[in-house]
C-alpha positions as CSV (number, residue, x, y, z in Angstrom):
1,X,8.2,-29.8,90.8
2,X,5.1,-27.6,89.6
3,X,6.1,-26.1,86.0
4,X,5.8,-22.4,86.5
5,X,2.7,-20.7,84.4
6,X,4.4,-18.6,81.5
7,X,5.2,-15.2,82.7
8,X,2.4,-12.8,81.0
9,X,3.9,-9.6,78.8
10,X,3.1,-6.3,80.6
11,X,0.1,-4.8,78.0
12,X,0.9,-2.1,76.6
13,X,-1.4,1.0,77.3
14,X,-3.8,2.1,74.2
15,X,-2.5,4.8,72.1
16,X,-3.7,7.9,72.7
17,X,-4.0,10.8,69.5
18,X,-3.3,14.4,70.4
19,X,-1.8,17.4,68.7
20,X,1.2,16.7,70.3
21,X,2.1,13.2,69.1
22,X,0.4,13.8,65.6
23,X,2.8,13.9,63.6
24,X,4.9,11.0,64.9
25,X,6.1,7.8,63.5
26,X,3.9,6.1,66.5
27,X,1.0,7.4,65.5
28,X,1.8,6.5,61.5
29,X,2.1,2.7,62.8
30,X,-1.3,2.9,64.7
31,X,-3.5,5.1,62.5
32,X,-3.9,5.4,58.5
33,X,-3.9,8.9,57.4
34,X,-4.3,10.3,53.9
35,X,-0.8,11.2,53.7
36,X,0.7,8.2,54.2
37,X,-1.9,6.4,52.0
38,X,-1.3,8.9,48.9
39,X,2.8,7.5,49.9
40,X,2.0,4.1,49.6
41,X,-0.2,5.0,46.5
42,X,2.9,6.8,44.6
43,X,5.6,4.2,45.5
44,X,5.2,1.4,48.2
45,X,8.6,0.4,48.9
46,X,9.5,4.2,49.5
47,X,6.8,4.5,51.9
48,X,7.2,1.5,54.2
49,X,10.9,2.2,54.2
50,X,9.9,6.2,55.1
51,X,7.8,4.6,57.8
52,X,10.4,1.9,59.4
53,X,12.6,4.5,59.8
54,X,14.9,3.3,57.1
55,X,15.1,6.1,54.4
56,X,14.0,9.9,54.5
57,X,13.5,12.1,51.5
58,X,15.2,15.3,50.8
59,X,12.9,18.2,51.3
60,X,13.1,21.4,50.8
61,X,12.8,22.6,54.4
62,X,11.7,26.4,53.4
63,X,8.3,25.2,51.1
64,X,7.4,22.8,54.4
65,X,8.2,25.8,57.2
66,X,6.3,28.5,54.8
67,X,3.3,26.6,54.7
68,X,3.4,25.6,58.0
69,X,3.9,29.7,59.1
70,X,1.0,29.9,57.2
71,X,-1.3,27.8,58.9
72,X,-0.1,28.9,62.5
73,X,-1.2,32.1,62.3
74,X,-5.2,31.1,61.5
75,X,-4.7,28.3,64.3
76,X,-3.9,31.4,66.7
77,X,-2.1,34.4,67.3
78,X,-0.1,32.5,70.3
79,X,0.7,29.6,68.5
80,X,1.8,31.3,65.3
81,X,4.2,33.3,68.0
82,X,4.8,29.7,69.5
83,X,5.8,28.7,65.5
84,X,8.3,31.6,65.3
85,X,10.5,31.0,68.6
86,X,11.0,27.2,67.8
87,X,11.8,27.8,64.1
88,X,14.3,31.0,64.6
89,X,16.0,30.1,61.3
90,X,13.4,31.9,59.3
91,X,14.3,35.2,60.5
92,X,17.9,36.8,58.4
93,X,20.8,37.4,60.7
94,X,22.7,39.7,58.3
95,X,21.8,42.2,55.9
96,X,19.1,44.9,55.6
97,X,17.1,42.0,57.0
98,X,18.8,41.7,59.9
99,X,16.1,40.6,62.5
100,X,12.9,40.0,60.1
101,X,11.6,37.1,58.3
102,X,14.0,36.1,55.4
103,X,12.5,36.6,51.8
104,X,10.0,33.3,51.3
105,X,8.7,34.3,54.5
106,X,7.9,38.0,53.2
107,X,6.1,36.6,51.0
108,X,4.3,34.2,52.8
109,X,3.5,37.6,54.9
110,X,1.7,39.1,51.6
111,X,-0.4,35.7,51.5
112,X,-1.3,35.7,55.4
113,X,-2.7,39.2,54.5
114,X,-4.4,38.5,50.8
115,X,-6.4,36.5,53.0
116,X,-6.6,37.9,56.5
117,X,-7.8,40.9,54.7
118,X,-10.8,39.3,53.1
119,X,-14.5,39.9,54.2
120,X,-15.7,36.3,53.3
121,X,-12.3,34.4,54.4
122,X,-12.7,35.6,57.7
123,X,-16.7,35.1,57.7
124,X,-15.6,30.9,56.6
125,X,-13.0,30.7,58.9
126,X,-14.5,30.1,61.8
127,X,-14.6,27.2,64.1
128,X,-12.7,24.8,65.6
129,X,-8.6,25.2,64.7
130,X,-6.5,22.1,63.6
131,X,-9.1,19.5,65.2
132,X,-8.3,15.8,65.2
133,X,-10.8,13.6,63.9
134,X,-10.5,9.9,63.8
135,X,-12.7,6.4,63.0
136,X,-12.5,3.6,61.1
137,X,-12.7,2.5,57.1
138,X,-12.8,-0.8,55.8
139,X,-12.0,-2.0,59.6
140,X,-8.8,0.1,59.4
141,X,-8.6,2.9,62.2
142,X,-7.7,6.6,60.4
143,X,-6.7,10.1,61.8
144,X,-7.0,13.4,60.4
145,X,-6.3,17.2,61.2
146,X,-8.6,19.8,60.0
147,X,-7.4,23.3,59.4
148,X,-11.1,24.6,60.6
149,X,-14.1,22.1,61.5
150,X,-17.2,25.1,61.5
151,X,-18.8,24.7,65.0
152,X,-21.6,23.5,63.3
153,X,-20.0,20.9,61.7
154,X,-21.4,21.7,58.3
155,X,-18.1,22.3,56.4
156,X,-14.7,21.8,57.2
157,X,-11.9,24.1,55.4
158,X,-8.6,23.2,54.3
159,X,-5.9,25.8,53.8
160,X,-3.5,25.0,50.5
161,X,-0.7,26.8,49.1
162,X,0.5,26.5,45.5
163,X,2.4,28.3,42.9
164,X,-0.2,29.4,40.6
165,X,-3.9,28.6,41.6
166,X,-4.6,28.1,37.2
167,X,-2.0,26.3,36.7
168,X,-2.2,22.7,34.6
169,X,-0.6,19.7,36.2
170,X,-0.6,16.4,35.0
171,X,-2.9,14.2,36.5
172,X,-2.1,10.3,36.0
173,X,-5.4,9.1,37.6
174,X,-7.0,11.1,34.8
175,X,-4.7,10.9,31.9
176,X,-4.9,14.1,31.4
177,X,-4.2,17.6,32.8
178,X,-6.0,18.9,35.6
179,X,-5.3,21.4,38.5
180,X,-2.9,21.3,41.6
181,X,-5.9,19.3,43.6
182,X,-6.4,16.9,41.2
183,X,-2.4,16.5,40.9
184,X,-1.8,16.2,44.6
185,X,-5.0,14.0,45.0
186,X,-6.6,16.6,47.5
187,X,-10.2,14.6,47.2
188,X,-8.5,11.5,48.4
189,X,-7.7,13.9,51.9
190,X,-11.4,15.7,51.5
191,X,-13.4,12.4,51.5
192,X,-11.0,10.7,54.3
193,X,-12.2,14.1,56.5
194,X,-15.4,13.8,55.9
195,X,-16.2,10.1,56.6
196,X,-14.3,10.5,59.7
197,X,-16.6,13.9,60.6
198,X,-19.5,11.6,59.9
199,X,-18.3,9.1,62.2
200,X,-17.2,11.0,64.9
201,X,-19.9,14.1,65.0
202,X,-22.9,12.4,62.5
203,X,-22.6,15.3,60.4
204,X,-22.2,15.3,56.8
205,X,-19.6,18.3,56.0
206,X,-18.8,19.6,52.7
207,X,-14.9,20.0,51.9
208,X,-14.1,23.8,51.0
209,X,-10.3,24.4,50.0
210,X,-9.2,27.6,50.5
211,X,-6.0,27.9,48.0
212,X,-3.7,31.1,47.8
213,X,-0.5,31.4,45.5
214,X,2.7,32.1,46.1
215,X,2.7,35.3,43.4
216,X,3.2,38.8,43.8
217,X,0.6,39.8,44.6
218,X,-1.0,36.5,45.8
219,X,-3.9,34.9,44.3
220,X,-6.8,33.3,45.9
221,X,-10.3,31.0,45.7
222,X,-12.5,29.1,47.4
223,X,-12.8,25.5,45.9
224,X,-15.5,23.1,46.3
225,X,-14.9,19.4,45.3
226,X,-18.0,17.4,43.6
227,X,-19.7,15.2,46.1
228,X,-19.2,12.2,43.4
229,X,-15.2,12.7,43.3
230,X,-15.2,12.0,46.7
231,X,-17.5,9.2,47.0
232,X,-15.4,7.8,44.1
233,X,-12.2,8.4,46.3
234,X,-13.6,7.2,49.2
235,X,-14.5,3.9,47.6
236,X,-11.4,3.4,45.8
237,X,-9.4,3.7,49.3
238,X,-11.8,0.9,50.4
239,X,-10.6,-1.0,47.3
240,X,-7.1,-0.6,47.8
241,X,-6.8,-0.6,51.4
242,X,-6.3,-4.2,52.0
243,X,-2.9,-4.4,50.1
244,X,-1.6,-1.2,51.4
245,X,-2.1,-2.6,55.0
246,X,-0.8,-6.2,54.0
247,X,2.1,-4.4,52.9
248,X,2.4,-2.3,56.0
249,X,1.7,-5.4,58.3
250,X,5.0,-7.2,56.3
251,X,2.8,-9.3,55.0
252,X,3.8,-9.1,51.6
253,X,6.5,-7.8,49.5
254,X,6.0,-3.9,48.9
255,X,6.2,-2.8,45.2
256,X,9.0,-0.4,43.8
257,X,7.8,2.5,41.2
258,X,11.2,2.3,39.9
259,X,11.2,6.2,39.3
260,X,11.4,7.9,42.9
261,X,14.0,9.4,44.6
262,X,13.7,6.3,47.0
263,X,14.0,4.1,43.9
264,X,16.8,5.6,42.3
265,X,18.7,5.7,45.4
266,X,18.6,2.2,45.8
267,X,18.1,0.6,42.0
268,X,20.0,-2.0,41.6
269,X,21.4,-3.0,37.6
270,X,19.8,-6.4,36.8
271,X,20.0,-6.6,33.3
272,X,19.6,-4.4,29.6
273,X,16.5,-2.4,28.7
274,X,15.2,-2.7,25.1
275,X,14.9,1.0,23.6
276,X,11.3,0.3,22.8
277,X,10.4,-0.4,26.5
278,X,11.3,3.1,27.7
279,X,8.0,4.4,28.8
280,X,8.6,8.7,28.1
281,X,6.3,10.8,31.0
């Protein structure tokens, strides 16, 4: 009797990246992205576990939906309109409020206008809304979205908001204090965006942040970010790619922080800490 060749696996088809499955979990397995790298940069076991599915954090869904309302309505008037009908619990149901945005929203009204209203936000803005850009670093594919990619591919602009533009975080990777950008490691995003520009449209784009605050009334700048910071980001991703993705693959064992939400939620007593080795910070 002929042995029967092995029966061959349908292939599965290529991935393909659009607005639409952006923000999934599928494309988070198939692409790198600066979010999920500054994840695995701040506590690895919490991001692979965010990642399989196994463990999500508690957000606070206002912040996330007030900067999202934010960003909708410079993408376009329809799909900031779009933004409103699918997310109906922004708008109050009782009060004097009764059918308008609720409070946090209000404000993120004043902040749509502190910068609406502005002669050179609106010259900047310009360009191509929320474009995916993807390519490859250190053999590893990467996506990105860009608030506005300027037709001429020159710049790129990135719309932040923050509590108080002035205000000092602490920065670990400096030691020291430093500003929201810094804190959040906004280069490490910038110079991601613009090695995947270069690579996809052989342009080399400067990074402009647009931040506005969430005070009354709002504050706002244009930020530029030194082309050595993100040179030095961009090499330092290159250096610590290779674990991140051996730790994604399951190729090794992920390292806790031991001081996340994640790692609090699943620390496990294994013995008695010496006063001494409490680190304070």
């Amino acid at each position: 009797m002929l042995k029967q060749p092995p029966k061959q696996q349908p292939q599965q088809p290529p991935f393909s990246l659009n607005k639409a499955n952006y923000y999934t979990n599928d494309a988070d397995w198939h692409y790198q992205s600066a979010t999920q790298f500054k994840g695995f940069m701040a506590c690895e076991a919490a991001e692979l576990a965010q990642l399989k599915g196994e463990w999500e954090p508690q957000r606070d869904p206002t912040a996330l939906l007030v900067g999202n309302y934010l960003h909708s309505y410079f993408e376009s008037p329809a799909a900031h309109q779009e933004f409103i009908d699918e997310h109906q619990e922004i708008m109050a149901t009782t009060g004097k409020n009764r059918g308008q945005p609720k409070a946090p929203y209000q404000q993120a009204d004043k902040m749509i206008e502190a910068l609406a209203s502005d002669e050179t936000f609106n010259r900047l803005y310009q360009g191509e809304k929320e474009a995916i850009v993807t390519g490859t670093i250190g053999g590893v594919e990467w996506m990105g979205k860009l608030d506005c990619l300027a037709d001429n591919h020159k710049y790129f602009v990135d719309l932040k908001t923050t509590q108080d533009i002035y205000k000092k975080y602490w920065v670990p990777d400096n030691s020291a204090y430093g500003s929201f950008i810094e804190a959040y490691r906004y280069p490490l995003q910038m110079a991601v965006y613009q090695e995947l520009i270069r690579q996809q449209y052989g342009a080399n784009a400067s990074p402009l942040i647009v931040a506005v605050s969430k005070q009354d009334p709002p504050d706002k700048a244009i930020v530029s970010i030194p082309q050595e910071l993100l040179d030095y980001w961009l090499h330092r991703i290159e250096d610590e790619q290779p674990r991140i993705e051996a730790v994604k693959n399951g190729e090794i064992e992920p390292k806790r922080c031991g001081r996340c939400e994640y790692c609090r939620a699943t620390k496990k007593l294994t013995g008695i800490t010496d006063l001494y080795a409490l680190e304070v910070g």
